[in-house]
SETI-306031 format. One record per residue: x, y, z of N, C-alpha, C in turn. Coordinates in steps of 0.02 Angstrom, whole numbers, padded with zeros to 5 digits, always signed. Example, Ala and Ser with C-alpha at 12.3 -4.5 7.8 and 13.67 -1.06 7.14 Angstrom:
% SETI-306031
+00660-00284+00390+00615-00225+00390+00660-00165+00390/+00642-00112+00354+00684-00053+00357+00645+00002+00394/
This chain:
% SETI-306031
+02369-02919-00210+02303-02921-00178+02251-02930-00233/+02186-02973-00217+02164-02996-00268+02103-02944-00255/+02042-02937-00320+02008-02895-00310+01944-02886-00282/+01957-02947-00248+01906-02947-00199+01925-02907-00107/+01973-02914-00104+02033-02889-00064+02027-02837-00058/+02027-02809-00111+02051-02706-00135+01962-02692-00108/+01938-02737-00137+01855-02696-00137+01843-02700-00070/+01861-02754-00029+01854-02739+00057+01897-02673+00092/+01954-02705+00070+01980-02648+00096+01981-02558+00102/+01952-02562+00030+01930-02477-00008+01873-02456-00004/+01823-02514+00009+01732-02513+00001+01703-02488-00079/+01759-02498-00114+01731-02503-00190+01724-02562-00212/+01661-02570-00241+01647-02624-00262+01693-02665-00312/+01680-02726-00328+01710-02747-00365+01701-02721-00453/+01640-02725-00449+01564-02675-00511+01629-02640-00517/+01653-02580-00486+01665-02510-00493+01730-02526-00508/+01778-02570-00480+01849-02573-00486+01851-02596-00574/+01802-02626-00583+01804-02654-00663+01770-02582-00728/+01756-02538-00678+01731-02484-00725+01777-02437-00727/+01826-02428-00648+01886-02384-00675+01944-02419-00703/+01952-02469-00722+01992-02507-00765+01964-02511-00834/+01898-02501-00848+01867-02491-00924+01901-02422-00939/+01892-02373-00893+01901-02323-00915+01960-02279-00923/+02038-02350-00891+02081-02330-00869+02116-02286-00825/+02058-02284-00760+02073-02249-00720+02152-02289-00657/+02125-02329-00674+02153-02382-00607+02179-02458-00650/+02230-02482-00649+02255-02535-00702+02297-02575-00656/+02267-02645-00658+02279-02685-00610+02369-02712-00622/+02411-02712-00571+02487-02745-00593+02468-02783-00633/+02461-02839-00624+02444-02916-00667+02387-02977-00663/+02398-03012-00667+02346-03070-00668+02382-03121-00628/+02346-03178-00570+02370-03239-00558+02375-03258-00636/+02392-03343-00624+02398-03386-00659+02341-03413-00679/+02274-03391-00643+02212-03425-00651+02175-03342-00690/+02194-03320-00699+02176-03248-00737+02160-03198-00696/+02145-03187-00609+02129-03154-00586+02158-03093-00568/+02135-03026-00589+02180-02950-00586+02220-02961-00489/+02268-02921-00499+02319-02932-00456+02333-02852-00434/+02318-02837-00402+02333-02749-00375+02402-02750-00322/+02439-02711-00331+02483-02685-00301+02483-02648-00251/+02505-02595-00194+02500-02563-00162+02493-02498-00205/+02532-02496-00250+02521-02430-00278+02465-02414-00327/+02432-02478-00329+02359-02461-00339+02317-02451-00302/+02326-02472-00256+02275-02476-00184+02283-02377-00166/+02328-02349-00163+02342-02293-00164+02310-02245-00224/+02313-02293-00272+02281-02227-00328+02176-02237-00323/+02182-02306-00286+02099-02311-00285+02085-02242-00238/+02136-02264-00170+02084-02215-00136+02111-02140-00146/+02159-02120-00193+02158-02049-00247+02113-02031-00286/+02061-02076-00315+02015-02088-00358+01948-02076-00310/+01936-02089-00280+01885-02102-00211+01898-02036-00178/+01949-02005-00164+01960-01943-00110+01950-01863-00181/+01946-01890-00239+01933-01826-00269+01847-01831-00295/+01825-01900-00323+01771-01901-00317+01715-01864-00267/+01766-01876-00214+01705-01843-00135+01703-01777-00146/+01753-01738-00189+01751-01670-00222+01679-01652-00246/+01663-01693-00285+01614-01681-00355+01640-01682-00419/+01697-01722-00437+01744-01701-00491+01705-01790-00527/+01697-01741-00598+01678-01814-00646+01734-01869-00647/+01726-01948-00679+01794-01985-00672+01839-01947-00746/+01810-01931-00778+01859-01876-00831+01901-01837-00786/+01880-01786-00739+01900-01759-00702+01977-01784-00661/+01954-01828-00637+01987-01870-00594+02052-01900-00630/+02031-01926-00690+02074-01960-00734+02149-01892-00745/+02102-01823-00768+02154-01789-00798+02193-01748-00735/+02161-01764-00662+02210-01740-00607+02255-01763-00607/+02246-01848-00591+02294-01908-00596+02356-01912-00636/+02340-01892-00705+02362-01914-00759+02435-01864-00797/+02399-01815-00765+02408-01743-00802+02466-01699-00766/+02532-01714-00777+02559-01660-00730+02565-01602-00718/+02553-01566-00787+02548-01482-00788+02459-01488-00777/+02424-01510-00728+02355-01494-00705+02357-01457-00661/+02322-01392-00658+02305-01346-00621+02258-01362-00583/+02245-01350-00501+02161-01393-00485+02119-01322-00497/+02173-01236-00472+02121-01197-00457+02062-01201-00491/+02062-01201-00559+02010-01162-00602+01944-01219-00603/+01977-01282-00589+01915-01337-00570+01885-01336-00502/+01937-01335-00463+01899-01291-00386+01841-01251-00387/+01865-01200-00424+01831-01141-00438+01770-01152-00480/+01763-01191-00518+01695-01223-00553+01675-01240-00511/+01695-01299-00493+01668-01348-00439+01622-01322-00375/+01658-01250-00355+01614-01209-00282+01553-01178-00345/+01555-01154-00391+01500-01113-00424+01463-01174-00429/+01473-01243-00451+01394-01268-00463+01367-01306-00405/+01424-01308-00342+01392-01330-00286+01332-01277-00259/+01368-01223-00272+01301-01160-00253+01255-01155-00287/+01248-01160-00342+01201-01175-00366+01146-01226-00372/+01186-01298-00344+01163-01359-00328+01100-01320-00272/+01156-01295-00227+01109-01297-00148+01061-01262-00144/+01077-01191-00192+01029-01142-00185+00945-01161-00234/+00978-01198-00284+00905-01249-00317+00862-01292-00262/+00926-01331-00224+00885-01367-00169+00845-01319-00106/+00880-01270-00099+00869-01221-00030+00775-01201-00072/+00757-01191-00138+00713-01150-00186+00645-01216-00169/+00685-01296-00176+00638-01339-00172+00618-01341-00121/+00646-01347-00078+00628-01345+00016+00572-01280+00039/+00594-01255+00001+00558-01170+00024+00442-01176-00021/+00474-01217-00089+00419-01209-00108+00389-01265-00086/+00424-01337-00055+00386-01367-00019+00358-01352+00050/+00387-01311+00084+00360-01303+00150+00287-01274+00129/+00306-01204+00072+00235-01165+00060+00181-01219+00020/+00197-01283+00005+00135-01308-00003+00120-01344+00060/+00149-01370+00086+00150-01390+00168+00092-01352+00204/+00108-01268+00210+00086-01239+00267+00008-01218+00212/-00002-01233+00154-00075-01213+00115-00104-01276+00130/-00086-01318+00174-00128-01394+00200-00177-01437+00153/-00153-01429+00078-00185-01443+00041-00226-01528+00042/-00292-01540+00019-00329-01582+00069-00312-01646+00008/-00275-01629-00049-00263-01687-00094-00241-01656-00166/-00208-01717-00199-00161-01688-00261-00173-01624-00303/-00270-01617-00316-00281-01557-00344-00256-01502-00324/-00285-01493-00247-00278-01432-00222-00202-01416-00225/-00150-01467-00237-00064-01464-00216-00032-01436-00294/-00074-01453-00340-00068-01431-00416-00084-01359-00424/-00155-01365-00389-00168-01283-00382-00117-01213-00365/-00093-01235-00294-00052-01209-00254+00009-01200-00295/+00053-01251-00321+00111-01239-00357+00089-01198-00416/+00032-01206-00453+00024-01167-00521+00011-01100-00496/+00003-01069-00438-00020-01013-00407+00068-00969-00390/+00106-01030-00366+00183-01008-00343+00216-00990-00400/+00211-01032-00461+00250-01017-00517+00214-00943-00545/+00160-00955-00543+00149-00871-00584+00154-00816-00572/+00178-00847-00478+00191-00758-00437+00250-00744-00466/+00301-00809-00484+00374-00803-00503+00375-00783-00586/+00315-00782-00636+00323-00782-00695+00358-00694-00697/+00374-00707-00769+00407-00632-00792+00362-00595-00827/+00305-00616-00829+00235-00565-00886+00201-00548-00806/+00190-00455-00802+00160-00442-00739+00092-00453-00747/+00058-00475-00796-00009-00478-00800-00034-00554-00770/+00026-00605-00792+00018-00676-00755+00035-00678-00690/+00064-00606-00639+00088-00603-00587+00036-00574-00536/-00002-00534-00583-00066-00495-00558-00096-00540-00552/-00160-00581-00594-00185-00630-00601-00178-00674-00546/-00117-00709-00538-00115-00743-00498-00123-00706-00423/-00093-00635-00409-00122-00609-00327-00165-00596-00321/-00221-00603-00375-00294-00597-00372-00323-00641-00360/-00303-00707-00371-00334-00779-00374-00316-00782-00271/-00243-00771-00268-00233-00785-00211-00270-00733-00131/-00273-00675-00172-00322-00644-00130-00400-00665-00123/-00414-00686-00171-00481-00717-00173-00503-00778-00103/-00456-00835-00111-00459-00874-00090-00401-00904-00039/-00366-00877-00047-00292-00886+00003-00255-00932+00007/-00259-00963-00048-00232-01029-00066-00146-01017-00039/-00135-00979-00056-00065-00942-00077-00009-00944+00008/+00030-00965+00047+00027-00977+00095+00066-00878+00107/+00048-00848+00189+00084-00804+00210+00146-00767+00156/+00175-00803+00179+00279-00809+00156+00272-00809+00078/+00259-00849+00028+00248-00825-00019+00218-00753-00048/+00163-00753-00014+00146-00659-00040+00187-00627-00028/+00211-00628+00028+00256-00571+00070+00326-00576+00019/+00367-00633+00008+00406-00641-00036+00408-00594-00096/+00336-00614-00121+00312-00586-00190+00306-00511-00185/+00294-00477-00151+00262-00409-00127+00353-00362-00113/+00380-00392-00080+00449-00360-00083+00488-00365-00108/+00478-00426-00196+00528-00400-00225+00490-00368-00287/+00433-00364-00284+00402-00347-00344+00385-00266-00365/+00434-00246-00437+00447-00178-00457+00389-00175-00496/+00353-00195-00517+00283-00162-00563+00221-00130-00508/+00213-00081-00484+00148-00030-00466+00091-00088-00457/+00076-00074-00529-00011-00121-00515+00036-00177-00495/+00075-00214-00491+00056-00305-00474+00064-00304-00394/+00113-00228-00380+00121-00209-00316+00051-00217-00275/+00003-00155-00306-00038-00153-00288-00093-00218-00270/-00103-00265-00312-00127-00329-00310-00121-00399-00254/-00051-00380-00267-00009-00412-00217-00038-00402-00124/-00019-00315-00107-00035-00291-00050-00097-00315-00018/-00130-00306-00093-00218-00317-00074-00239-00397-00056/-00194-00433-00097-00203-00501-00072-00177-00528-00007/-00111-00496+00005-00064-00502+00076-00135-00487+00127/-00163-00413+00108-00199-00374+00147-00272-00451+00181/-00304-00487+00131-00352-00528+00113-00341-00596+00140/-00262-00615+00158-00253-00684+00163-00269-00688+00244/-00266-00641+00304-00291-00659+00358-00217-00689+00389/-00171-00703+00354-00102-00725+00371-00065-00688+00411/+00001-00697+00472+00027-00637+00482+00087-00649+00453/+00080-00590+00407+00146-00563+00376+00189-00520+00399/+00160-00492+00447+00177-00428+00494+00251-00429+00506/+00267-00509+00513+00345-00508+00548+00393-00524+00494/+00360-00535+00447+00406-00553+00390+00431-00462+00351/+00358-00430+00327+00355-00358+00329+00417-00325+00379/+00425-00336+00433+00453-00302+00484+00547-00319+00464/+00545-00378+00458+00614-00405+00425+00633-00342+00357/+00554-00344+00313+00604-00318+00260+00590-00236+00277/+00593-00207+00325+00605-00149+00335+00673-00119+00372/+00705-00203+00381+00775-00187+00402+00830-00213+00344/+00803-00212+00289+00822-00227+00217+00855-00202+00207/+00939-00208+00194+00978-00143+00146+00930-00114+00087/+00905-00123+00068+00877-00105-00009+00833-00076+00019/+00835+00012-00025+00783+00052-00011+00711+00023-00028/+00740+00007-00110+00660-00009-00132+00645-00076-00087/+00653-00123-00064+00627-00158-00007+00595-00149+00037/+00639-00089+00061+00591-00064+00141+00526-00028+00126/+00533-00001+00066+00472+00040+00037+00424-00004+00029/+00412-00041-00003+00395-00100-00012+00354-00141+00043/+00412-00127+00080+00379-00168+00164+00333-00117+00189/+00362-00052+00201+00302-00011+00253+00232-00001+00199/+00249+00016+00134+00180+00010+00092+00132-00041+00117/+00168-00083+00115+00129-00160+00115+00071-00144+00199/+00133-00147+00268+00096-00127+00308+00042-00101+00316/+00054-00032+00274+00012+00019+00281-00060-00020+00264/-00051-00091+00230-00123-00094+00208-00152-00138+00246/-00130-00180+00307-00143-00228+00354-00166-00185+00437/-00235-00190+00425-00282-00155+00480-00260-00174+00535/-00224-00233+00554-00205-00250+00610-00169-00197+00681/-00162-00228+00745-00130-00169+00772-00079-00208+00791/-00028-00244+00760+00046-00262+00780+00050-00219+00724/+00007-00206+00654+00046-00165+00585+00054-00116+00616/-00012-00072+00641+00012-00004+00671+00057-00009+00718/+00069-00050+00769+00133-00026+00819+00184-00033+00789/+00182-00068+00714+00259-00099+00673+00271-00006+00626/+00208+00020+00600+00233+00096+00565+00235+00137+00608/+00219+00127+00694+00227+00182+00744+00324+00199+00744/+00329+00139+00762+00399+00116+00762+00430+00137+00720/+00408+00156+00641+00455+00166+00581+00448+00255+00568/+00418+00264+00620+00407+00351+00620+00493+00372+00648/+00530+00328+00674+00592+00327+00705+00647+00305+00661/+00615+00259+00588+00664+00253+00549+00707+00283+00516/+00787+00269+00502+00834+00322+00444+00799+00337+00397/+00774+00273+00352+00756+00318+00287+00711+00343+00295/+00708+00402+00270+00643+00481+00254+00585+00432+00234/+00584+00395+00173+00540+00360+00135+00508+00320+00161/+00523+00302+00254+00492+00260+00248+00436+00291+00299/+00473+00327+00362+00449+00367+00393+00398+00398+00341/+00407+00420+00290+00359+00476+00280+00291+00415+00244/+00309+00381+00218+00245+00323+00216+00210+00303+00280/+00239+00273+00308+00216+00279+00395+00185+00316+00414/+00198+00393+00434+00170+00451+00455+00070+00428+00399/+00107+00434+00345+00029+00465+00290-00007+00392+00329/-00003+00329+00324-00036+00284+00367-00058+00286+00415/-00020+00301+00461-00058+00320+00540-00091+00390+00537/-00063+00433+00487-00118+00487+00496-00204+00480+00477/-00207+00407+00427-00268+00386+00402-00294+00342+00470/-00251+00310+00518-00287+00275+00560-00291+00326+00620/-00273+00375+00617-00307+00441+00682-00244+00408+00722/-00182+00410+00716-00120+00405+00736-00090+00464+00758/-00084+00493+00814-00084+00574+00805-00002+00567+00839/+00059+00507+00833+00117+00508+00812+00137+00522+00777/+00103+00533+00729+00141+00547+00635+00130+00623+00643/+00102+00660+00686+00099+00734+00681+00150+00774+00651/+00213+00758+00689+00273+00792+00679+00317+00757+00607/+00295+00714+00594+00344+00705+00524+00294+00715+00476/+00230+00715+00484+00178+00777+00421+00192+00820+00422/+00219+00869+00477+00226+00936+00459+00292+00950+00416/+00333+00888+00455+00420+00904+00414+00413+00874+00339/+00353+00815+00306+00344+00831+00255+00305+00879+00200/+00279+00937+00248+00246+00981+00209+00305+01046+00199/+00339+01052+00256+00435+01088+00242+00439+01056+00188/+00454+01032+00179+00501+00986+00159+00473+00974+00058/+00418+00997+00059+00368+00999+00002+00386+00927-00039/+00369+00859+00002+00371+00795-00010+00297+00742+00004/+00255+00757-00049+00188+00729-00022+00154+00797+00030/+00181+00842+00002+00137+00907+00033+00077+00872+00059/+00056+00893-00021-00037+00873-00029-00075+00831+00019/-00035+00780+00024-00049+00731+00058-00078+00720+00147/+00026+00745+00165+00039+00787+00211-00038+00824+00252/-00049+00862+00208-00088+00919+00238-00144+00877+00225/-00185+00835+00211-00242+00818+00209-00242+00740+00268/-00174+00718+00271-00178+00708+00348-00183+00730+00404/-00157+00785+00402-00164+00829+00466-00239+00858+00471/-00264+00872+00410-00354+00893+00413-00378+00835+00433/-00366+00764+00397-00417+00711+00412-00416+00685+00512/-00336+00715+00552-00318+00701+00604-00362+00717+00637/-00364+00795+00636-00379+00878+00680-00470+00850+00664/-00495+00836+00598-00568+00832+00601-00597+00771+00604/-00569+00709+00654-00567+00642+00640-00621+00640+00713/-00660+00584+00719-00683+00573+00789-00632+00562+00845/-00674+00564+00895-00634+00578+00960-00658+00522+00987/-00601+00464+01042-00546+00501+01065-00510+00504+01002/-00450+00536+00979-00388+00495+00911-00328+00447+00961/-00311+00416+00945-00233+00382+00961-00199+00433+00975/-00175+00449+01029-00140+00517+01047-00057+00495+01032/-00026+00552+01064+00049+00562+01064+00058+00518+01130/+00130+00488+01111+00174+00447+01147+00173+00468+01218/+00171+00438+01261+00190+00462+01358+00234+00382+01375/+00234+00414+01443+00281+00347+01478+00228+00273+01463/+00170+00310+01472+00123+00234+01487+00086+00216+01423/+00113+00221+01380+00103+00228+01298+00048+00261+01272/+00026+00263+01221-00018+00287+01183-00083+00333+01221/-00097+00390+01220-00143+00391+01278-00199+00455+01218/-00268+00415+01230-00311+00458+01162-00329+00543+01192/-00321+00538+01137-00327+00653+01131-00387+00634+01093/-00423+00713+01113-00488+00698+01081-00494+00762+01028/-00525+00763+00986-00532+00803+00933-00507+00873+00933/-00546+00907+00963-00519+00980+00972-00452+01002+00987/-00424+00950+01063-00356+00960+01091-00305+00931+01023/-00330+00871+00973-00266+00884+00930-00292+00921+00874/-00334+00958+00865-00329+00999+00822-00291+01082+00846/-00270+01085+00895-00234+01129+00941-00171+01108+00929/-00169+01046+00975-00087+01037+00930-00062+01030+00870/-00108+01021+00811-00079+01024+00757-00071+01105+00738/-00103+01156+00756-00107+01216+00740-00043+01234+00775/-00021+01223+00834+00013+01244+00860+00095+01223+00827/+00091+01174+00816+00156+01136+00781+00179+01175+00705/+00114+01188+00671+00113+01202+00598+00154+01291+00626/+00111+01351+00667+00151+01404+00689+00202+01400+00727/+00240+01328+00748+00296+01355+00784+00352+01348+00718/+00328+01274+00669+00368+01275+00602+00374+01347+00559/+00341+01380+00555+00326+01454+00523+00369+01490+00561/+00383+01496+00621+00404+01539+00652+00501+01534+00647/+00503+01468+00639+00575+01443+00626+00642+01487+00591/+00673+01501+00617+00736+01518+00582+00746+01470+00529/+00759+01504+00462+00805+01437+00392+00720+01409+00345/+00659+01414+00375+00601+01405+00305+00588+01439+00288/+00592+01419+00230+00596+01460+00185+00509+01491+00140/+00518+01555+00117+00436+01577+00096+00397+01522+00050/+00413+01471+00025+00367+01408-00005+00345+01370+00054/+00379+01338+00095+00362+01335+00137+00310+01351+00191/+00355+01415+00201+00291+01469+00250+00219+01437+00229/+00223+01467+00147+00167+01479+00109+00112+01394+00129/+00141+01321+00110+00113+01280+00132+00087+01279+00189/+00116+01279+00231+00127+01284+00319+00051+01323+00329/+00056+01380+00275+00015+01421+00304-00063+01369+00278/-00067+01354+00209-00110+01320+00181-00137+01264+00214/-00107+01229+00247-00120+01181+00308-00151+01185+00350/-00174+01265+00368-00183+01283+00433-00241+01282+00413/-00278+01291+00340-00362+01288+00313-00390+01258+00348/-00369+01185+00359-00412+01104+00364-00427+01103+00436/-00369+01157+00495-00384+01144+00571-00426+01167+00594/-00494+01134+00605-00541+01183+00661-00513+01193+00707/-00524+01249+00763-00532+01288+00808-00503+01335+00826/-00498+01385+00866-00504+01450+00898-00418+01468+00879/-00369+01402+00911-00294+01411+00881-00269+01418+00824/-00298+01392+00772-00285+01381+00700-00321+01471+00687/-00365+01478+00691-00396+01533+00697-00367+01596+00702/-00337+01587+00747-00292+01658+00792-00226+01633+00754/-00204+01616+00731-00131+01589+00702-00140+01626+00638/-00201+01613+00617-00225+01653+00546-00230+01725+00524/-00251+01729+00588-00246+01799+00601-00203+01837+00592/-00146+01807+00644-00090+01858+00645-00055+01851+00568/-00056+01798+00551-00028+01773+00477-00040+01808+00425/-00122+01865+00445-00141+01894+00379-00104+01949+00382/-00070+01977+00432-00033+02023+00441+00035+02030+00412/+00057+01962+00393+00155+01945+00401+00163+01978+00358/+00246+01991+00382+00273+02033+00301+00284+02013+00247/+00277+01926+00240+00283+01909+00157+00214+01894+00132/+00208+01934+00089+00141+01977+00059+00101+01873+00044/+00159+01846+00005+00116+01806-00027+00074+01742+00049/+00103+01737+00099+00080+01717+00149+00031+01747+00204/+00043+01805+00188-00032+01853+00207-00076+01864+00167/-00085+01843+00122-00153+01846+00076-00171+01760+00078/-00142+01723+00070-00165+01643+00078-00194+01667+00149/-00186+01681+00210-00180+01685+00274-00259+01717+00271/-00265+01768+00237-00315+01809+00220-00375+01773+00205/-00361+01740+00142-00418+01708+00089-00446+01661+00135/-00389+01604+00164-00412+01554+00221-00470+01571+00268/-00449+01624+00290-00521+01668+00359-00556+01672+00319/-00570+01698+00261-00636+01716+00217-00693+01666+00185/-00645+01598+00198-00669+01518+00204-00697+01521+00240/-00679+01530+00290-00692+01492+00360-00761+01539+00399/-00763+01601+00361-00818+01629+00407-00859+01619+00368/-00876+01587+00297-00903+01565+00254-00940+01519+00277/-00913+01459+00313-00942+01420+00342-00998+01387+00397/
């Protein structure tokens, strides 16, 4: 078969049949009489051997020393071969991703598209000061699309760039809310932390119904971020996991200055959960229930006198008549050091 023949029949060019014969991949039987290469069947067989490992990704070196080589092993070239395909894709999967985010920043011409990428690379740089910088630029002006901040914000371990970041997420007007919500179902602790922080700083009310929701979450960490958030937006759901973080002496401080900012917040507040959702309590009535919650924790079998002692300290910040009478009896208890806090507290309060 002549080689015009082979190249129909194989769909390799003729070009190519003369380049794996340079390279001795493929070596034609003979020549007509007029000089023209002459292929055999059992070349026609090694073309398309040559052709069926190529579709691998295997170089013609490659190919040559499968062919060639009888003690050739394929595993360990296999096994290359899947590592730089993944790597191939996951470079391409990186280009796709940073083109969409210049895509969705609708940039109005080449500057603004230069802008945008020099804004993406520095969220990705490794100096946190060029990482900061840049969530400052992007909070400014919002060049920066959604998905990128949010990206940037949950994997990012430096505090301040954290902080920067949030504030720009917080600034872009974007909803991140559902991307946030993804990484709170994150295996990775520090992720989810990450995510409800972030929330906590988006005024929105899908954020609050997204940290109402996480008052129900496994991890402690995240719940207890949650709780301190909705206790700043007069969330009077987070009641009960402020008090189990003031047990619990985890963000005490904190703890307890949510429950004051709750109990002395305007009225109505965002009340506690019912069938027909959210239904507002007004000042006084949750400053009752928080008094009441803080003495039934005190009263508990298994807390312990540090405890008590907080529990009791908590009870400072609650106006009215319950918190009051709770104090009372408190100045009485038998562990001395929770009846004198109990004590000093009233001596505040009639101060006032």
């Amino acid at each position: 078969m002549l080689i015009g023949d082979v190249a129909r029949r194989s769909g390799v060019s003729a070009r190519m049949l003369r380049h794996y014969e340079s390279l001795g991949l493929v070596r034609p039987t003979g020549r007509t009489g007029s000089g023209y290469r002459r292929y055999a069947d059992e070349d026609i067989r090694r073309i398309f051997h040559i052709e069926s490992l190529r579709s691998l990704g295997l170089s013609l070196r490659d190919v040559g020393r499968a062919l060639d080589d009888p003690g050739f092993a394929p595993a360990e070239l296999v096994e290359d071969l899947i590592r730089r395909t993944c790597e191939r894709i996951a470079a391409e999967r990186e280009l796709l991703t940073r083109l969409r985010r210049i895509d969705a920043a609708e940039p109005a011409g080449w500057e603004e598209v230069l802008r945008v990428v020099a804004l993406l690379q520095a969220l990705e740089s490794k100096s946190p000061g060029a990482r900061q910088r840049a969530a400052l630029s992007a909070g400014e002006d919002a060049a920066v699309p959604v998905e990128a901040l949010v990206e940037a914000v949950l994997g990012e371990s430096d505090p301040v760039v954290a902080g920067a970041l949030r504030w720009a997420l917080a600034q872009s007007g974007g909803d991140g809310t559902a991307l946030l919500a993804e990484g709170l179902r994150s295996p990775s602790a520090e992720v989810r932390e990450r995510a409800v922080r972030s929330l906590a700083e988006l005024p929105d009310g899908t954020a609050t119904a997204l940290l109402r929701d996480a008052l129900g979450h496994p991890d402690a960490v995240v719940r207890r971020c949650a709780a301190l958030a909705l206790g700043a937006r007069g969330v009077a759901d987070a009641v009960p996991t402020l008090i189990d973080m003031i047990v619990g002496a985890t963000n005490d401080a904190d703890a307890a200055d949510a429950l004051g900012a709750l109990a002395n917040g305007p009225a109505p507040v965002d009340g506690l959960a019912s069938v027909d959702g959210p239904a507002p309590v007004d000042g006084p009535a949750l400053a009752d229930r928080i008094a009441v919650g803080l003495v039934d924790r005190l009263a508990r079998a298994g807390v312990g006198p540090e405890a008590r002692r907080r529990l009791t300290q908590a009870l400072a910040d609650i106006p009215g008549g319950t918190a009051s009478r709770a104090l009372e009896a408190l100045a009485q208890d038998g562990d001395r050091a929770v009846a004198l806090t109990a004590t000093y507290i009233l001596k505040l309060r009639d101060t006032r």
